[in-house]
C-alpha positions in Angstrom: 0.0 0.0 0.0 1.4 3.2 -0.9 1.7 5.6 2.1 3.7 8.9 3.0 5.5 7.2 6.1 8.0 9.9 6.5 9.5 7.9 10.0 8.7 4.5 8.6 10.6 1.2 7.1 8.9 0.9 4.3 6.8 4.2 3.6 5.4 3.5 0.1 5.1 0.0 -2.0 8.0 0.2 -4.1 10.3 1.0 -1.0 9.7 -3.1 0.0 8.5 -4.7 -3.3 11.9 -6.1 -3.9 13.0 -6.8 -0.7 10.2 -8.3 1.5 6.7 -9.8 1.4 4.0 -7.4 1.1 2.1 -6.9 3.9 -2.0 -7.1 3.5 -3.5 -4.1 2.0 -5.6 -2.9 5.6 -6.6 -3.1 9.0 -10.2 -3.1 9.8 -12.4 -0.7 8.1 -13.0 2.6 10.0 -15.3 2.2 13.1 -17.8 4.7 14.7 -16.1 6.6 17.6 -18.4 4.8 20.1 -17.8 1.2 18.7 -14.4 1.5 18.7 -13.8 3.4 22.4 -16.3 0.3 23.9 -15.4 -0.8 27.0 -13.2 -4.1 26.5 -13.5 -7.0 29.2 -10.8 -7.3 31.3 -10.1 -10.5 33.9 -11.2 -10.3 37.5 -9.4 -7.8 39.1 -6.7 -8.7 41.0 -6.5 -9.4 45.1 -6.5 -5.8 47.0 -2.4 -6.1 47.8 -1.4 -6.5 44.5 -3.5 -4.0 42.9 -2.4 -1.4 45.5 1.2 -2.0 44.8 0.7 -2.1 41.0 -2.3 0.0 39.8 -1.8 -1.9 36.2 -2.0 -5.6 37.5 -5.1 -6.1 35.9 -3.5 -5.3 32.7 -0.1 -6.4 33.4 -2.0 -10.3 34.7 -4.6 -10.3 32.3 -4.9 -13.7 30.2 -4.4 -13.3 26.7 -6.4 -15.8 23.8 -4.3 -16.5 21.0 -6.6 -17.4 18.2 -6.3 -17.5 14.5 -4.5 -14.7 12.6 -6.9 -14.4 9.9 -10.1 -12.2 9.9 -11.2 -13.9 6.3 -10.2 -15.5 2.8 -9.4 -12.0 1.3 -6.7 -11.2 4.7 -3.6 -11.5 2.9 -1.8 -10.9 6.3 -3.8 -12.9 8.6 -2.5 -15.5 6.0 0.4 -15.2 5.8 0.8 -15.0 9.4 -1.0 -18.7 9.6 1.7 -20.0 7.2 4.2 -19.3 9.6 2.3 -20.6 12.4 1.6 -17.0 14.1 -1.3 -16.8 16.2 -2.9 -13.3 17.7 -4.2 -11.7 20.4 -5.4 -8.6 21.4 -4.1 -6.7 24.7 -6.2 -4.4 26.9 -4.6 -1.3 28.1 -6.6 2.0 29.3 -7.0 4.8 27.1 -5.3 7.2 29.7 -2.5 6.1 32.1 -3.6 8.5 34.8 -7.0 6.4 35.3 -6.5 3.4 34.4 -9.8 1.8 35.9 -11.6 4.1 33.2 -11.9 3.5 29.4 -10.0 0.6 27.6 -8.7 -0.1 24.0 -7.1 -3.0 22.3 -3.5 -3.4 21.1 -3.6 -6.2 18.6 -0.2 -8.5 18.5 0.8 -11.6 16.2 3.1 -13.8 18.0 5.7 -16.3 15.8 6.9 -18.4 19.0 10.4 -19.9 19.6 10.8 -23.6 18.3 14.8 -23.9 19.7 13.7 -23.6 23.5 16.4 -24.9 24.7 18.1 -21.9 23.6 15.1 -19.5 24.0 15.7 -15.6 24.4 12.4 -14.6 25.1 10.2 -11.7 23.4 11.4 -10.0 20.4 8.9 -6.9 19.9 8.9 -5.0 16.5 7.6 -1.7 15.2 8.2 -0.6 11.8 7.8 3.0 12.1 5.3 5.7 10.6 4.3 7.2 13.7 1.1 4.8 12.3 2.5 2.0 10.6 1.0 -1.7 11.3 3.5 -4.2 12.0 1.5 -7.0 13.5 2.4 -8.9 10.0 5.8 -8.7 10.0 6.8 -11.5 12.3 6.9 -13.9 9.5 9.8 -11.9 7.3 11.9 -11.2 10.0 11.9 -14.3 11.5 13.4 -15.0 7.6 15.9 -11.7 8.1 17.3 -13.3 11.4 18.0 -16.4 9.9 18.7 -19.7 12.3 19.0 -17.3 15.4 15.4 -16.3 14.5 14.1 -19.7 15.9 15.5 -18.8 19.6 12.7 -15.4 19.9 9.1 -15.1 20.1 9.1 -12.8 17.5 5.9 -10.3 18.5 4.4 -8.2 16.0 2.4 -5.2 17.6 -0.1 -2.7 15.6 0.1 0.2 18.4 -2.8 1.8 19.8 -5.1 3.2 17.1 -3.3 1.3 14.2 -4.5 -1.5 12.5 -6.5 -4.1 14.1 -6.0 -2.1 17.4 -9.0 0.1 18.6 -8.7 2.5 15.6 -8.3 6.4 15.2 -9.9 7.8 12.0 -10.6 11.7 11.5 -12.4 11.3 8.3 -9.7 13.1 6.1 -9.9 13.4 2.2 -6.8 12.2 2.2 -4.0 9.8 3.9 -1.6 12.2 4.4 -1.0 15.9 6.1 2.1 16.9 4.8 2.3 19.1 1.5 4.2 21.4 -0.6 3.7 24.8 0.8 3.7 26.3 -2.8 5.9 29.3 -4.2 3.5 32.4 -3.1 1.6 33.5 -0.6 -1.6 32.2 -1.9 -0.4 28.9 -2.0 1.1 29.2 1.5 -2.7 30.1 2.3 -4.0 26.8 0.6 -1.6 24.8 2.6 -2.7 26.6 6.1 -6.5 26.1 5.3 -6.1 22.3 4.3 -4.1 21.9 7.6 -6.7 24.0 9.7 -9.4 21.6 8.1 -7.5 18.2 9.3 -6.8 19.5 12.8 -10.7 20.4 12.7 -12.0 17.0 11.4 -9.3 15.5 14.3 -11.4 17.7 16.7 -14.5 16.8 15.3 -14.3 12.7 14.6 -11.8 11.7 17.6 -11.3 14.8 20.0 -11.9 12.4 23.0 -8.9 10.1 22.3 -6.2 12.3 20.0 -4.8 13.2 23.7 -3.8 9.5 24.2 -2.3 9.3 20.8 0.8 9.6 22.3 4.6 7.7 21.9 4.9 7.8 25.8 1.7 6.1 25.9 2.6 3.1 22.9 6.0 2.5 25.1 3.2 2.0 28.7 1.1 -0.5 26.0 4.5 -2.1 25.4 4.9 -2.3 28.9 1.5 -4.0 29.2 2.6 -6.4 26.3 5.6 -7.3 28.0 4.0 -7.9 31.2 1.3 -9.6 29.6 3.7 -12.2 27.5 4.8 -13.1 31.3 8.7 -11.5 30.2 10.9 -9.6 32.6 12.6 -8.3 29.7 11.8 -7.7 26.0 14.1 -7.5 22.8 13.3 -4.8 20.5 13.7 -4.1 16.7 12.6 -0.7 15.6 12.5 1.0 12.4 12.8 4.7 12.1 10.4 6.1 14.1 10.8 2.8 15.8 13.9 4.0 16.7 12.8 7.2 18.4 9.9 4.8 20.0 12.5 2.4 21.5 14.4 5.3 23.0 11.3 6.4 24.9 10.4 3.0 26.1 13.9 2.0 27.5 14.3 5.4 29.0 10.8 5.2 30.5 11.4 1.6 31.7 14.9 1.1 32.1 16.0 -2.4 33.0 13.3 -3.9 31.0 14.9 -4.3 27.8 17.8 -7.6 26.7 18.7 -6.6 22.8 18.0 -3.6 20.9 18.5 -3.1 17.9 17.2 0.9 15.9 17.5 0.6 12.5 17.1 4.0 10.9 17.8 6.0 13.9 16.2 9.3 15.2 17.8 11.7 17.1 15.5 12.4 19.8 16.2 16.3 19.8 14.9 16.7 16.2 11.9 14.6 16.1 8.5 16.1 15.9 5.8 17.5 13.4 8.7 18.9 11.8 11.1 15.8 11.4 11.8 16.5 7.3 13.2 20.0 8.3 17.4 19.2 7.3 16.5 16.3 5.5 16.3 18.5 1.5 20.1 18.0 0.9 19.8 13.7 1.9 16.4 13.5 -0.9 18.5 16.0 -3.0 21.4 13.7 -3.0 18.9 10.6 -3.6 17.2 11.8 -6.4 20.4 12.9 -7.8 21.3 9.4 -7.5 18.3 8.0 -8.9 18.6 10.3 -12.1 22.0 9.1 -12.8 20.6 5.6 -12.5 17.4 6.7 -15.0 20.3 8.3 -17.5 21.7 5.0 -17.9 18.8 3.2 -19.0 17.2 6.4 -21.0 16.3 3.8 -24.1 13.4 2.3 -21.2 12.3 5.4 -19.8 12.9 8.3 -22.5 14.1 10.7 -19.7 17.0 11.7 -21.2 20.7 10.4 -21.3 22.4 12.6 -18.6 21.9 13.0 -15.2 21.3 16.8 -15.8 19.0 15.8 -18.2 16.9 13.6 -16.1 17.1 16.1 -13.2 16.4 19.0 -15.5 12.6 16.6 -16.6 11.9 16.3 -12.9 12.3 20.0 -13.0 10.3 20.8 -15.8 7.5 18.3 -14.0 7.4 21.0 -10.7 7.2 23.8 -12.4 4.3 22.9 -15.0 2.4 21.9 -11.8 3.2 24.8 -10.2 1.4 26.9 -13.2 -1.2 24.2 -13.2 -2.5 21.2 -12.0 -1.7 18.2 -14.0 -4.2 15.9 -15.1 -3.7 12.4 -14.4 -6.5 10.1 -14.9 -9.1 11.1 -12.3 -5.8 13.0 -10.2 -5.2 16.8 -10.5 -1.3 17.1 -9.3 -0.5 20.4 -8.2 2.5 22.3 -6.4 1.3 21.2 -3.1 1.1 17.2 -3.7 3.9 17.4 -6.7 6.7 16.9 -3.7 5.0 14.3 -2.1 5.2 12.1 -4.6 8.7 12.4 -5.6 9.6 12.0 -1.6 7.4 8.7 -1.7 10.1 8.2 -5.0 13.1 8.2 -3.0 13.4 6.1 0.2 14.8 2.7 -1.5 18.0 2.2 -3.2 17.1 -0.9 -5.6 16.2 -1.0 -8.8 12.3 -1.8 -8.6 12.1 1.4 -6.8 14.2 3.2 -9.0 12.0 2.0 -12.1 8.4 2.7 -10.7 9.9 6.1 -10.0 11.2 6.2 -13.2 7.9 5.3 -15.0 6.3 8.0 -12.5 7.8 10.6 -13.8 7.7 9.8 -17.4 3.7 9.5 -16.6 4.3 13.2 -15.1 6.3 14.7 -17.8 3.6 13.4 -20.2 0.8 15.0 -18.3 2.5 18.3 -17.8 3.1 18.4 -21.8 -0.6 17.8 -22.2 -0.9 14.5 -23.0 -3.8 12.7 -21.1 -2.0 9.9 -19.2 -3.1 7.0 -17.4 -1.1 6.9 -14.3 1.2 3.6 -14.2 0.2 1.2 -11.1 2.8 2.7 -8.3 1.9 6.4 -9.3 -1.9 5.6 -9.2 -1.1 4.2 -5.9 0.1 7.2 -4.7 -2.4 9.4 -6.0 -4.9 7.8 -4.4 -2.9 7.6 -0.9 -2.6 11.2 -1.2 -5.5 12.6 -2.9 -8.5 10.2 -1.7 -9.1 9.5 2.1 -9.4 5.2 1.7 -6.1 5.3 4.4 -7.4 8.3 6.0 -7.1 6.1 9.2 -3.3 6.0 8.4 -2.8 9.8 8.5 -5.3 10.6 11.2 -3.4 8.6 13.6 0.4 9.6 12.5 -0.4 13.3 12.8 -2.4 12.8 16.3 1.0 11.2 17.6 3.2 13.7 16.2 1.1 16.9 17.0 0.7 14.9 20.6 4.2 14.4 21.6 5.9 17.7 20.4 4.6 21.1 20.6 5.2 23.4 17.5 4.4 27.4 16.5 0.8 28.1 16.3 1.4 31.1 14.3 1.5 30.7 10.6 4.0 33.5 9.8 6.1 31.3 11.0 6.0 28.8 8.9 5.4 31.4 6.3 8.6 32.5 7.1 10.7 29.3 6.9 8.8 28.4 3.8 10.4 31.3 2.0 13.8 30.7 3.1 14.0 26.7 2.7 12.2 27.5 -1.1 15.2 29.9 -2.0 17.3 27.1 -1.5 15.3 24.3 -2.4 12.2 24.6 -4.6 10.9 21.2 -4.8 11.7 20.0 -0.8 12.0 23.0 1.0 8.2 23.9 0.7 7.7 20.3 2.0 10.5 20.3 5.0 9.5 23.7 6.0 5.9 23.6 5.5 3.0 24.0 7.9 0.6 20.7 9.0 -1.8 20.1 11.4 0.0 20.3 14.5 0.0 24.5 14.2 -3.8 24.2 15.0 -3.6 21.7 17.4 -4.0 21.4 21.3 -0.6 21.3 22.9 0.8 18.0 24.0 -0.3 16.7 27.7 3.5 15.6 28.4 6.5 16.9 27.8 8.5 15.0 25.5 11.5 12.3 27.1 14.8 13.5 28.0 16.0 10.6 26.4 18.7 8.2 28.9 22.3 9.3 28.5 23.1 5.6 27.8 22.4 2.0 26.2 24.1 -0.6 25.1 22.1 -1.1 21.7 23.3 -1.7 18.2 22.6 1.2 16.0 22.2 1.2 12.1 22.2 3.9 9.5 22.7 4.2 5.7 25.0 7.3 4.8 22.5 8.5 1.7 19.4 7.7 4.1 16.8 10.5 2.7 14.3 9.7 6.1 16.5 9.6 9.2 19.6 11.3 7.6 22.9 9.8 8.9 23.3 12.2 11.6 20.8 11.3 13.9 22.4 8.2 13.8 25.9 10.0 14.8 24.6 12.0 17.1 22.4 8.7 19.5 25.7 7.2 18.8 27.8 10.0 20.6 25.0 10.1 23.2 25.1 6.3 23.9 29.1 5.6 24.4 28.0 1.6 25.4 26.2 1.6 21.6 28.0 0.8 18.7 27.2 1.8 15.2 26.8 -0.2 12.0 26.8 2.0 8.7 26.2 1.3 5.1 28.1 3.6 3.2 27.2 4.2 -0.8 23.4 3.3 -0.2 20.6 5.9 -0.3 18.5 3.8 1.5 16.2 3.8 4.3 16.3 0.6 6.8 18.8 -1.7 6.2 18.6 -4.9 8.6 16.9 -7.4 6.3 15.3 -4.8 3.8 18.5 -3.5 1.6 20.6 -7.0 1.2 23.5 -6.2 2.9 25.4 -9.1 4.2 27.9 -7.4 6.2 24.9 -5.2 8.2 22.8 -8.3 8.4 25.0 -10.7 9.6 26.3 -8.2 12.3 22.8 -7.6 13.4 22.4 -11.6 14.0 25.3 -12.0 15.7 24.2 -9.6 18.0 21.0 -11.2 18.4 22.2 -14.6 18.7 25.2 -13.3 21.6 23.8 -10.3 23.0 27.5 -8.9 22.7 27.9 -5.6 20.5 31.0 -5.8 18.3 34.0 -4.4 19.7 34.1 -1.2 17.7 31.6 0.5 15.2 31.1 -1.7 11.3 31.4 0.0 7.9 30.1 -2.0 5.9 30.1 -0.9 2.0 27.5 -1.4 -0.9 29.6 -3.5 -3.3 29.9 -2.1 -6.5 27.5 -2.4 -9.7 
């Protein structure tokens, strides 16, 4: 499914098509606010000693019932969970932390369990990123990525609270996405602040009583739950991206409760927020420069010139012919504002099926803004319906409510007005993205402070140098911050996740040694993309 997951794995369905199983297309469909915020059962509560000395006993000794995976014959996941002999369950936790004998919801987990007990680990929990991305079906590929060592874990997929098949979020957007182009003038700076004004106000409208809860510190206190739940003192994590960031928050906020963690993609904690693509233009730059030399090479498939320049100088001509004018694209209008979008959804994996549904995108562009009437190939009508219809308005809904609910930003849209205009000077096509305005500036501000991350872990860190998401120095500076860590980077790669996504053998075999030891290499890895 294609989707806008600027802190994700995978982010849009050419980023994974060549390197992992597709995951099924949805999670339930959207559910009235009342059905979905029904009050779950919960087991007896427990004795009066325990519950005083842990007000989450209930939740932390509640009895879970594993059950089949799949919801029907069209669940594509819930199948190919059952192949690999997952089952699910679903975990109650309360909506809000502060009262936890009010209102529950449901976090939704797969469970792959560990066939070499003899030599069992215990829990490995995933999350793939987003904020909003499911990753209750992923058990079955990584248990693939971590190869023999894989059968030692109970490798625990987890859709976080208001994802998935969890208790679900949905505001009702047109669209699946907040983030846009903020245009070149003021009036299109004014489009951009009205759209954003309107998704905050369908937030308000559809799911005021729970976007408070749609927090990260709150998904780390479900983890908890899972944990305690799973009967595990400890948990291993693997986190993606914003995985990364959310697997900083939960060993900080529960320190001593993690074995082996490994963030793949890695956030640096003091730049996350609704503004996370702000220093990230000159990483996409460098990416689509890549890309173009790639496209150059094979001009006789995709006719978009012979040159790097050349190709760079068609991507060009695209944004500016939509700036003048929306181009038409089958039923799609592409304009300045959702233009960028689609190239960022373009650059995010380094292989060559991404590079050619990129490739055939633009050509389908270029077309359109020449006049032509194009039929949108199969990855760009993907994306035009992700970002210009709401069927994953769910998606959306839920990664703007975490952002906008973990990090305050400016409410005043000079502001942004301001930064748009500088960032455009320098970069026409990502600046009016990185800089832009979104939800969060009409938003109510966050009911926590955000984590002061711990000064120190012993986890295994891993970064591409080209990585157009979580640039490389986020990874440099949690890797400065966390002396005990160590660092494994892919060098020549513009890639986002690496650890059983990009191929690398060096990066994944270092990652399953660390798995199957629990001992960090001595020193940081380089490991290099070999060449051709």
């Amino acid at each position: 499914m294609t989707r806008f997951e600027p802190l994700a794995r995978y982010g849009t369905s050419p980023w994974t098509r060549s390197r992992r199983p597709a995951r099924g297309a949805a999670g339930p469909a959207a559910l009235c606010l009342a059905a979905a915020l029904a009050l779950t059962a919960l087991p007896a509560a427990a004795a009066p000693a325990r519950a005083a000395a842990d007000p989450l006993a209930r939740y932390h000794h509640q009895r879970l019932t594993w059950q089949s995976c799949a919801l029907g014959p069209d669940d594509d996941t819930g199948r190919q969970l059952e192949q690999a002999g997952a089952r699910c369950a679903d975990v109650t936790v309360p909506l809000d932390y502060a009262a936890p004998e009010g209102r529950t919801i449901t976090v939704a987990i797969s469970r792959i369990r560990a066939t070499d007990t003899a030599h069992r680990v215990g829990p490995l929990l995933l999350n793939g990123g987003g904020p909003g991305g499911q990753t209750l079906g992923d058990p079955p590929w990584v248990r693939g990525a971590l190869k023999d060592v894989g059968a030692r874990y109970d490798i625990v997929g987890v859709d976080p609270r208001f994802v998935g098949r969890s208790t679900p979020l949905d505001c009702r957007w047109p669209t699946g996405t907040s983030f846009r182009g903020a245009g070149a003038d003021r009036a299109g700076f004014d489009r951009t602040a009205a759209f954003s004004a309107d998704l905050a106000r369908r937030c308000r409208r559809h799911a005021g009583d729970v976007l408070p809860y749609a927090t990260t510190r709150n998904t780390a206190r479900d983890m908890d739950v899972v944990r305690a739940a799973l009967g595990a003192p400890r948990i291993s994590y693997l986190g993606y991206s914003y995985g990364s960031y959310l697997g900083q928050v939960y060993a900080t906020m529960f320190p001593g409760r993690t074995d082996r963690v490994v963030l793949d993609g890695v956030i640096d904690p003091h730049r996350y927020g609704p503004r996370l693509l702000r220093g990230t233009e000159a990483a996409n730059r460098h990416a689509l420069a890549d890309w173009a030399a790639w496209a150059a090479a094979r001009d006789s498939a995709y006719g978009l010139g012979r040159t790097r320049g050349a190709v760079l100088a068609a991507v060009e001509h695209v944004r500016a012919a939509a700036a003048r004018s929306p181009l038409r694209l089958g039923r799609h209008r592409v304009d300045e504002h959702t233009l960028p979008i689609v190239v960022f959804n373009g650059l995010s994996q380094d292989n060559d099926t991404a590079y050619a549904d990129f490739a055939r995108a633009v050509r389908d562009l270029r077309s359109a803004a020449d006049g032509h009437r194009v039929t949108p190939s199969p990855w760009l009508a993907e994306a035009l319906g992700f970002v210009l219809t709401g069927s994953e308005s769910a998606y959306g809904s839920v990664q703007s409510a975490i952002l906008c609910g973990d990090v305050a930003v400016p409410h005043d849209p000079e502001v942004y007005r301001h930064d748009v205009r500088r960032a455009g000077r320098r970069d026409p096509l990502f600046g009016p993205v990185a800089a832009g305005i979104g939800p969060c500036a009409f938003w109510e501000p966050p009911r926590e402070r955000p984590t002061t991350i711990r000064k120190d872990l012993p986890a295994l860190l891993v970064n591409a140098t080209g990585d157009p998401r979580t640039t490389y120095e986020g990874a440099l500076a949690v890797r400065r911050g966390w002396p005990a860590s160590r660092l494994v980077t892919l060098r020549r790669a513009d890639q986002h996740a690496v650890f059983g996504v990009f191929g690398s053998a060096c990066a994944d075999t270092t990652v399953n040694a660390y798995f199957a030891t629990g001992r960090l290499p001595a020193a940081d890895v380089v490991c290099v993309r070999p060449s051709g």
